[in-house]
N, C-alpha and C positions, 0 to 999 in steps of 0.2 A: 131107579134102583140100580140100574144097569150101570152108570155114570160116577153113581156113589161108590157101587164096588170095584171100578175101574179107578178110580180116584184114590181109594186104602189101598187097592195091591200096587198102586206106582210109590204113597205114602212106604208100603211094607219093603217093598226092593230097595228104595232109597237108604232105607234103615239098617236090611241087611248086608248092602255093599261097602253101606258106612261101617258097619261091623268089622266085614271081612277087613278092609283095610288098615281100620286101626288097631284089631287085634289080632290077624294075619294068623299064623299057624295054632295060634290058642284057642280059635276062633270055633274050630274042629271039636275041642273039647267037652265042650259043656252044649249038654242035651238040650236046655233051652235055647239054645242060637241052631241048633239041629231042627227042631222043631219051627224055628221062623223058618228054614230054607225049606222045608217041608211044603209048611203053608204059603208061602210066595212060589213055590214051583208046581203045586197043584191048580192054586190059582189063576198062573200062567197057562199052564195046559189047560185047566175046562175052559179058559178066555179063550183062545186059540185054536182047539178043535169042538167050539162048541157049537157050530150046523153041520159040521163032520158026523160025528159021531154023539150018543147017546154018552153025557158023562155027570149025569145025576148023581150018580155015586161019590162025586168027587166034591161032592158037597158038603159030604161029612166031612172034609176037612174045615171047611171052613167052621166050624164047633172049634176047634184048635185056637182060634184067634181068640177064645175068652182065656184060655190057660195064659196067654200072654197080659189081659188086664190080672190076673191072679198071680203073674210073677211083679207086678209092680206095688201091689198089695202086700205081698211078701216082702219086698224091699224095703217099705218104709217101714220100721216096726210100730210106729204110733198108731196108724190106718188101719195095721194090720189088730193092735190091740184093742181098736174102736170098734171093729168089724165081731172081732171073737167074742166081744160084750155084748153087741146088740144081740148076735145071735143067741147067745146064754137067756139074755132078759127074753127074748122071745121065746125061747121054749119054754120059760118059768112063766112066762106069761100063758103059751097056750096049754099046758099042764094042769093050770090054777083055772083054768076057763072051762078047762073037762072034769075036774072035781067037782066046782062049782054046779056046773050042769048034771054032774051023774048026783049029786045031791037033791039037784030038783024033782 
């Protein structure tokens, strides 16, 4: 586990320096490229002071890294109108399942 998450935050830094570089001063802008250097720089520090210091807390960031599979979901609008549907169908579905049941 230890190897795997050391392996995404060098995958995450590479991603965001490719960032910074191609979109240089734009790069500031938008809250989603905010939120990668977030998550790469927390990442960083609990790697780095983690038999230092107590930095369990810093854990909650990594919850952060699913807002980034939800911006690529966002991106595509097909995936994102495949996704809005299943979920519709499953609430119609589990609605229809508690009727069904409070009928019994």
């Amino acid at each position: 586990l230890y190897w795997a998450n050391m392996f995404m935050l060098i995958i995450y830094t590479l991603e965001a320096i490719a960032h910074v570089y191609v979109d240089q001063h734009k790069f500031f802008h938008s809250r989603w490229n905010l939120l990668d250097i977030v998550v790469v720089l927390t990442g960083w520090l609990s790697a780095l002071v983690k038999n230092m210091v107590n930095v369990a807390w810093l854990r909650i960031f990594r919850t952060f890294r699913l807002l980034r599979a939800f911006r690529v979901v966002m991106s595509i609008r097909e995936l994102y109108m495949l996704l809005v549907g299943m979920f519709s169908s499953a609430k119609a579905i589990f609605f229809g399942t508690t009727l069904l049941a409070g009928m019994l």
